[in-house]
C-alpha positions as CSV (number, residue, x, y, z in Angstrom):
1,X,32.3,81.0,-116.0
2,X,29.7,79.5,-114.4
3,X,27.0,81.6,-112.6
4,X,24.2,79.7,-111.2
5,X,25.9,77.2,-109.7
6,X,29.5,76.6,-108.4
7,X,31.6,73.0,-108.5
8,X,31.5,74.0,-104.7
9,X,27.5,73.5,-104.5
10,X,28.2,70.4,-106.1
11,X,30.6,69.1,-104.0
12,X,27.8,70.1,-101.0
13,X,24.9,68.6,-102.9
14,X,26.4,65.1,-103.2
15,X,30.3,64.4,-103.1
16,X,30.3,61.2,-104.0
17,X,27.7,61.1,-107.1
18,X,30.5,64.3,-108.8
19,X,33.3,62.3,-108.0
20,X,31.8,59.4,-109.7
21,X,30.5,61.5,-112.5
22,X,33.4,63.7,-112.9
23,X,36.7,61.9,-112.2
24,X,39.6,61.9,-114.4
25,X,40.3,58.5,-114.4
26,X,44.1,59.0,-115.4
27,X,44.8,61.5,-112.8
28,X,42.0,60.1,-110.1
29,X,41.0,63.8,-109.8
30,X,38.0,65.4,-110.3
31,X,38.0,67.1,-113.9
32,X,37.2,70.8,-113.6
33,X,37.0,70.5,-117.5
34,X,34.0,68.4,-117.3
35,X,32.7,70.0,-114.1
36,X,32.6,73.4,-115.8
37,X,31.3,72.0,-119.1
38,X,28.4,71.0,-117.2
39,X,27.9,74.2,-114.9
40,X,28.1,76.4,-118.3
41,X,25.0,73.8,-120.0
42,X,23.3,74.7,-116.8
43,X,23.4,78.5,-117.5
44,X,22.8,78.5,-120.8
45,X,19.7,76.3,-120.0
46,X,18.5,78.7,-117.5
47,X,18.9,81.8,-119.2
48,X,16.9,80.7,-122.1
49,X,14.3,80.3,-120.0
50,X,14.8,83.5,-118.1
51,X,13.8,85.8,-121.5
52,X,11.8,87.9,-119.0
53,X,14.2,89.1,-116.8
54,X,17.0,91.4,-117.1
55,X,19.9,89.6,-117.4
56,X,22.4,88.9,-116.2
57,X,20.7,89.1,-112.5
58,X,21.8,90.6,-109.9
59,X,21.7,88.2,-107.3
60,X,21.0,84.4,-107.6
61,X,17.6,83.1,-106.3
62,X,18.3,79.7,-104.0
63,X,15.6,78.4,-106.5
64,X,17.6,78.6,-109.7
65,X,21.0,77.8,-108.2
66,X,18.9,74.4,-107.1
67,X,17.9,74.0,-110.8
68,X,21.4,75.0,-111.9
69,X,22.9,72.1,-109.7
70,X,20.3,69.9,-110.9
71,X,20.3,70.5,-114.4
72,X,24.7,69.9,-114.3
73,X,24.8,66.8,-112.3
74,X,22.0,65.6,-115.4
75,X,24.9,66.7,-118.5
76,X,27.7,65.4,-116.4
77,X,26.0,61.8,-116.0
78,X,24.9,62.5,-119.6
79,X,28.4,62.2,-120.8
80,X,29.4,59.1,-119.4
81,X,25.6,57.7,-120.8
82,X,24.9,57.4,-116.8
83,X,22.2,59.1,-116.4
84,X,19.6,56.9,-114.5
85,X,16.0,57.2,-114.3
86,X,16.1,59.3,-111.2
87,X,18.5,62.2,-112.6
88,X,16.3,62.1,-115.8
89,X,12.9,62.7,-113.7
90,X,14.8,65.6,-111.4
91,X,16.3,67.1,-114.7
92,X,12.7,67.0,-116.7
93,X,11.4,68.9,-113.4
94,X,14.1,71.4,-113.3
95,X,12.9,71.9,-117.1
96,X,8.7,72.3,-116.2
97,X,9.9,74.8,-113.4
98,X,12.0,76.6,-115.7
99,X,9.0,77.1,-118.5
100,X,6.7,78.1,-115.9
101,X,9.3,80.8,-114.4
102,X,9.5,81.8,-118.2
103,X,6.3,82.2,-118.9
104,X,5.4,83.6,-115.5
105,X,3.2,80.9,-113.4
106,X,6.3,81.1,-111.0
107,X,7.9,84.1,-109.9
108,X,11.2,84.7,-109.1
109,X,10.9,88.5,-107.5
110,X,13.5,90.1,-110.0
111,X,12.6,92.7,-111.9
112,X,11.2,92.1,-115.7
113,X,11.6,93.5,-118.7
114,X,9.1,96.1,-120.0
115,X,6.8,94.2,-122.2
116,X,3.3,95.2,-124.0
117,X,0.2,94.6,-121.7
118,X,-2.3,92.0,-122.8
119,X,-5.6,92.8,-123.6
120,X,-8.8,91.5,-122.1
121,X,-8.5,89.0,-125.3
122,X,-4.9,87.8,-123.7
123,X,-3.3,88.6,-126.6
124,X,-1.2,91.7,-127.2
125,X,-2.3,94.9,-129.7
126,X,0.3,96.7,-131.5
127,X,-1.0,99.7,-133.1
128,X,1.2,102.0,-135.3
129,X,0.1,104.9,-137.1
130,X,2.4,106.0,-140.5
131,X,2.5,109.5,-142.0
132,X,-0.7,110.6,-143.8
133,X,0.2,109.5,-147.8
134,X,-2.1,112.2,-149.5
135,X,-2.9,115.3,-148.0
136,X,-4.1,119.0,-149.7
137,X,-1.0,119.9,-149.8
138,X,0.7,116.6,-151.5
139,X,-2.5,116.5,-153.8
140,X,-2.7,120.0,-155.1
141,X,-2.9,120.8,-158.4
142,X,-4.7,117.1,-159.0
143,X,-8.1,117.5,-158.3
């Protein structure tokens, strides 16, 4: 099930583009088949860039539900190969906002997972001590 986004925010984003995108032409319905396809490439999408955050969020931000609508109306024009020029620019955007979200230019105001500082060097230190190998004790009797 789709969490971003809802065929309802389609429907309010622009009617007539999902029923053009998403009609069943047999039935002249709209096909919540394809409708949901889309909604759940829109998630998946999202959350891959969303490797930050604890997931799955507790409330959606207006800003990804946005993206989320943007990012289905792109794979449900996809599928038909109508995707024009304007739906592949808004689609490309939706994609730069999600890296910067992901690797934190944006912020979204959720909480984040615990992750090693940087250092001054921007890079992260891991340090990990092991057991001492040869002590008095292990080495008596040798020497």
């Amino acid at each position: 099930m789709a969490f971003f986004a809802t065929k309802q925010d389609l429907i309010d984003r622009d009617e007539s583009m999902l029923w053009n995108f998403a009609i069943d032409r047999t039935t002249g319905e709209l096909n919540d088949t394809y409708i949901n396809q889309a909604l759940e490439q829109a998630d998946d999408e999202i959350n891959s860039f969303l490797t930050r955050y604890v997931l799955p969020l507790a409330v959606v931000p207006s800003m990804l539900n946005k993206l989320a609508i943007t990012i289905a109306f792109y794979w449900l024009a996809d599928r038909d190969q109508q995707a024009t020029n304007l739906l592949e620019d808004r689609y490309k955007n939706a994609l730069t906002t999600l890296r910067e979200i992901g690797s934190g230019k944006r912020d979204l105001g959720l909480p984040v997972t615990d992750k090693p500082t940087e250092t001054s060097l921007g890079k992260v230190e891991l340090v990990q001590s092991n057991e001492r190998t040869f002590t008095r004790d292990s080495l008596r009797g040798v020497l």
